[in-house]
PALO-502185 format. One record per residue (C-alpha): residue in one letter; x, y, z; residue number from 1. Coordinates in nm, 3 decimals, always signed. Layout:
<"A", <X, Y, Z>, NUM>
...
//
This chain:
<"X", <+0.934, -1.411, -0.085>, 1>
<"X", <+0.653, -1.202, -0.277>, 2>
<"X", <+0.726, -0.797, -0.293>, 3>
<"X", <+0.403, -0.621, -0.249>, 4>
<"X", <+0.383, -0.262, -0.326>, 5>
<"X", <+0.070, -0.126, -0.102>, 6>
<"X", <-0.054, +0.234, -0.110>, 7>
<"X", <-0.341, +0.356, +0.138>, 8>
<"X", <-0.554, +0.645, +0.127>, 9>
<"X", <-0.692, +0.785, +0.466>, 10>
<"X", <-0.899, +1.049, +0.623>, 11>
<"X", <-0.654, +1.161, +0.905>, 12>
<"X", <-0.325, +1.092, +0.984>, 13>
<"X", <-0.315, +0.778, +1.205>, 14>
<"X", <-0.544, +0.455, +1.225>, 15>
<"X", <-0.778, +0.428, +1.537>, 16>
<"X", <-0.894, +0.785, +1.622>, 17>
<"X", <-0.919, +0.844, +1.199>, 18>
<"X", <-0.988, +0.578, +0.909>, 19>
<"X", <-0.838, +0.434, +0.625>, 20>
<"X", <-1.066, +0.487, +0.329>, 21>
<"X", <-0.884, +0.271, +0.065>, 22>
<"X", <-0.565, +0.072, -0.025>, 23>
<"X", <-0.450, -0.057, -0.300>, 24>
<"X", <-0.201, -0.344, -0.370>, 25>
<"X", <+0.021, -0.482, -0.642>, 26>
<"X", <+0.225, -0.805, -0.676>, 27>
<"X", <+0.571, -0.724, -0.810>, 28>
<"X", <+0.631, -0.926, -1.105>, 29>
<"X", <+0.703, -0.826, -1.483>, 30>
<"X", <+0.312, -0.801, -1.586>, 31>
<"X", <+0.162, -0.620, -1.248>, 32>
<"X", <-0.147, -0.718, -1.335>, 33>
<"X", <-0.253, -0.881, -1.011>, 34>
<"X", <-0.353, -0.641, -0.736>, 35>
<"X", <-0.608, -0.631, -0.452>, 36>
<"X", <-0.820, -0.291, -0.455>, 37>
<"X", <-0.970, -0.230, -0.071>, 38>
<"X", <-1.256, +0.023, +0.012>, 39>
<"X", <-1.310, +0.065, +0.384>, 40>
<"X", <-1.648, +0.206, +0.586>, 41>
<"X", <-1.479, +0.454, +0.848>, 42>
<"X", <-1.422, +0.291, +1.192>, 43>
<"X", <-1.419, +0.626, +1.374>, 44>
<"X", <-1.656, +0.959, +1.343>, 45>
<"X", <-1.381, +1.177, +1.281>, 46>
<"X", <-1.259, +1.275, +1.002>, 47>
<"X", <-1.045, +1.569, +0.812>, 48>
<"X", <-1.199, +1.687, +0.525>, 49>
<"X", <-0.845, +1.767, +0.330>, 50>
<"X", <-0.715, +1.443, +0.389>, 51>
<"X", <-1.015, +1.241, +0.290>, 52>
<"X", <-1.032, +1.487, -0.002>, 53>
<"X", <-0.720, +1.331, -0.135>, 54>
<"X", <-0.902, +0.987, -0.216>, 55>
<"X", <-1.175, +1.167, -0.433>, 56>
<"X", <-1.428, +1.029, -0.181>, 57>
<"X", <-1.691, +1.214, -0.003>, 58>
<"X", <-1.791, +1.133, +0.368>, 59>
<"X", <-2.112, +1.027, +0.258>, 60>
<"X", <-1.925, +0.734, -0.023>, 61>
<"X", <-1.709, +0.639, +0.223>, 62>
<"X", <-2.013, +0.532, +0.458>, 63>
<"X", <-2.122, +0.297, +0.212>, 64>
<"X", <-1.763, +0.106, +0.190>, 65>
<"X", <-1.721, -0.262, +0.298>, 66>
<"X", <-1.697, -0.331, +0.667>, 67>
<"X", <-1.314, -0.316, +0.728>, 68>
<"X", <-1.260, -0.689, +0.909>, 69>
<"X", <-1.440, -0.823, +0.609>, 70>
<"X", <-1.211, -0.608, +0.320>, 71>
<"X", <-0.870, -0.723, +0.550>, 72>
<"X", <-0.987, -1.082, +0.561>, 73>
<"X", <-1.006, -1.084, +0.189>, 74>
<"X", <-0.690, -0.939, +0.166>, 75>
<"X", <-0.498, -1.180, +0.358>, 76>
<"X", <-0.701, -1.428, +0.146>, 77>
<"X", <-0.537, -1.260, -0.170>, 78>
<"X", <-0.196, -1.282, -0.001>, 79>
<"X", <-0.240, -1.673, +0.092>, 80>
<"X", <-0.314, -1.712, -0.261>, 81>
<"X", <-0.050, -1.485, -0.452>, 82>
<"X", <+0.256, -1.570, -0.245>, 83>
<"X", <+0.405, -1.892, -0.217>, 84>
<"X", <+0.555, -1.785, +0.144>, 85>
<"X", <+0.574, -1.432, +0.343>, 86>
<"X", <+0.513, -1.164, +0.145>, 87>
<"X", <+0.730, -0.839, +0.167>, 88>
<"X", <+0.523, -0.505, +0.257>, 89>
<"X", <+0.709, -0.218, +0.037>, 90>
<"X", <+0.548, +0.093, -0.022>, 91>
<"X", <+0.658, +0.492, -0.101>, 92>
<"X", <+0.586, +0.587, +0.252>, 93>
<"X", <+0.600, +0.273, +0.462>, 94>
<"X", <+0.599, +0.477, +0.765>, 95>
<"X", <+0.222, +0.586, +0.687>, 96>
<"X", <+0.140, +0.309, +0.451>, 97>
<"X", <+0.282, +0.029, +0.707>, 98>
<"X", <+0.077, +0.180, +1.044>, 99>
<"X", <-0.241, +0.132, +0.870>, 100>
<"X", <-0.231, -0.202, +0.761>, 101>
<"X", <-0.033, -0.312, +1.046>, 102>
<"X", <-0.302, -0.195, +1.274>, 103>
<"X", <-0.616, -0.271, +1.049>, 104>
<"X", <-0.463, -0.645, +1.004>, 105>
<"X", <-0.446, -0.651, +1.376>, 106>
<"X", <-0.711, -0.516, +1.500>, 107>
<"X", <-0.955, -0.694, +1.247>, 108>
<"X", <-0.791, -1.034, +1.183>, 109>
<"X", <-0.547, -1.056, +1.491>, 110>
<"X", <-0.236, -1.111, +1.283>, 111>
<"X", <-0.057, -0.953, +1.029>, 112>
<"X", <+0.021, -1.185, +0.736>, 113>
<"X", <+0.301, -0.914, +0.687>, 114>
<"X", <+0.502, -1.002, +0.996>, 115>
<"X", <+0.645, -0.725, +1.167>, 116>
<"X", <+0.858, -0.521, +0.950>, 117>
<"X", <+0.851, -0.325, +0.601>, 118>
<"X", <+1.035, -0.199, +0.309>, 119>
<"X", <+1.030, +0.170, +0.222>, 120>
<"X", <+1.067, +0.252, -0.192>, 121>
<"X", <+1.214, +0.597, -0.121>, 122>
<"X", <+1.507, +0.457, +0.085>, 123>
<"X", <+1.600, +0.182, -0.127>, 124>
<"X", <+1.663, +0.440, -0.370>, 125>
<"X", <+1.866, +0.648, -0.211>, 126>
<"X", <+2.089, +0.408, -0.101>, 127>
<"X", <+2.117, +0.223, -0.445>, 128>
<"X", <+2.197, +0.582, -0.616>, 129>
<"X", <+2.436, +0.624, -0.297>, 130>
<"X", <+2.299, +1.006, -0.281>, 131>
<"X", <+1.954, +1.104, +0.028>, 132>
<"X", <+1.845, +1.418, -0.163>, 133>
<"X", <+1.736, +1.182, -0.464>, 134>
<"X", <+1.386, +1.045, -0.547>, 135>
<"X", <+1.278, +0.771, -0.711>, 136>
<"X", <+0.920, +0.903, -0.878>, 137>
<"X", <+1.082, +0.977, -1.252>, 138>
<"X", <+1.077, +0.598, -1.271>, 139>
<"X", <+0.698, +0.568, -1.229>, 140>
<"X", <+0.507, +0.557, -1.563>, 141>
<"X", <+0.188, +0.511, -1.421>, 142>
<"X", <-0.021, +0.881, -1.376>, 143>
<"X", <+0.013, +0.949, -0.967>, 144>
<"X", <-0.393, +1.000, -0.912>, 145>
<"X", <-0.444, +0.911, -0.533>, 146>
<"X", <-0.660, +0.576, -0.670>, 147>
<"X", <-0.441, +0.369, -0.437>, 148>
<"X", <-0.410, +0.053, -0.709>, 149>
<"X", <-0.250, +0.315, -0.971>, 150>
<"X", <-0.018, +0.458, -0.725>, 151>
<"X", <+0.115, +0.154, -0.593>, 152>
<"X", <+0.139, -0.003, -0.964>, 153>
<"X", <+0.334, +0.342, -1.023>, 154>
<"X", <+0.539, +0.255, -0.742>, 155>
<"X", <+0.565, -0.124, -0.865>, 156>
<"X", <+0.688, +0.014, -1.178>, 157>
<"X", <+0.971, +0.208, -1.067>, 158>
<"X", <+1.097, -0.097, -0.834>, 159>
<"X", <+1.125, -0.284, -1.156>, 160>
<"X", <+1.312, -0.032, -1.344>, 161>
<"X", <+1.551, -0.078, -1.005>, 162>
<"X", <+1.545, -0.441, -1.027>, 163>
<"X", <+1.646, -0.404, -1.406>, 164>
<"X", <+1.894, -0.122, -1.382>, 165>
<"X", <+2.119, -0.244, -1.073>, 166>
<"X", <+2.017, -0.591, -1.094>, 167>
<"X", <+1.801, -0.587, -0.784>, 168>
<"X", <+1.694, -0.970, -0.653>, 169>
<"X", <+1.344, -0.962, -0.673>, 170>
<"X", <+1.141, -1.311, -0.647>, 171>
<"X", <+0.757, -1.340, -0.703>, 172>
//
């Protein structure tokens, strides 16, 4: 089974009433060099200006973004053809991360290619380093710049320094 490190960038904080804006994804394997980059036209009419400030977007870019059903087709294309079975959804904050692409896939496609369950970074972490007040982010070496491909390569990056340093099982 295929890791995949995801990282979404929204204008509000859940999918239906607000939007996700972008995602980004990375297969986890030594070279990270294949990833899927996702730029979604809103679905709804509101919107909070902080949050979509985060992506570096305006309203009026975001407008001009691909329709989502056909951005979430193409990226269950890209998963068909990158993993040789399920892939695994991990991300820094699955619990945002994983509600927007679990609802997206749904709700444009009618199936998540993702099953029904994901991995969160952060927790994996803390339970290899046996301590819940530590983080993981000192292990990214990619800059953090809310471009959702860099963060999740960032993010990639620090599951591989895991996978060297405690000898984590990671197939891709």
């Amino acid at each position: 089974m295929a890791y995949i490190m995801v990282d979404v960038e929204s204008d509000g904080p859940i999918p239906g009433d607000y939007s996700m804006i972008s995602f980004g994804a990375v297969l986890v394997e030594e070279s990270l060099n294949t990833t899927f980059y996702g730029k979604l036209k809103p679905i709804s009419e509101n919107y909070i200006p902080e949050a979509l400030a985060v992506s570096g977007h305006t309203r009026e870019e975001t407008l001009q973004f691909d329709d989502p059903k056909s951005v979430m087709s193409d990226f269950a294309a890209w998963l068909r053809s990158n993993c040789r079975d399920r892939p695994i959804f991990i991300s820094d904050n699955n619990g945002f991360d994983w509600m927007f692409i679990c609802w997206y896939f749904h709700h444009f496609t009618g199936s998540n290619p993702f099953g029904f369950s994901s991995q969160n970074l952060g927790s994996l972490y803390k339970g290899l380093v046996k301590d819940t007040f530590q983080n993981f982010k000192h292990l990214r070496r990619a800059k953090h710049t809310h471009h959702p491909v860099d963060d999740a390569t960032g993010n990639a990056e620090a599951l591989l320094a895991l996978k060297k340093e405690y000898g984590l099982k990671i197939k891709w």
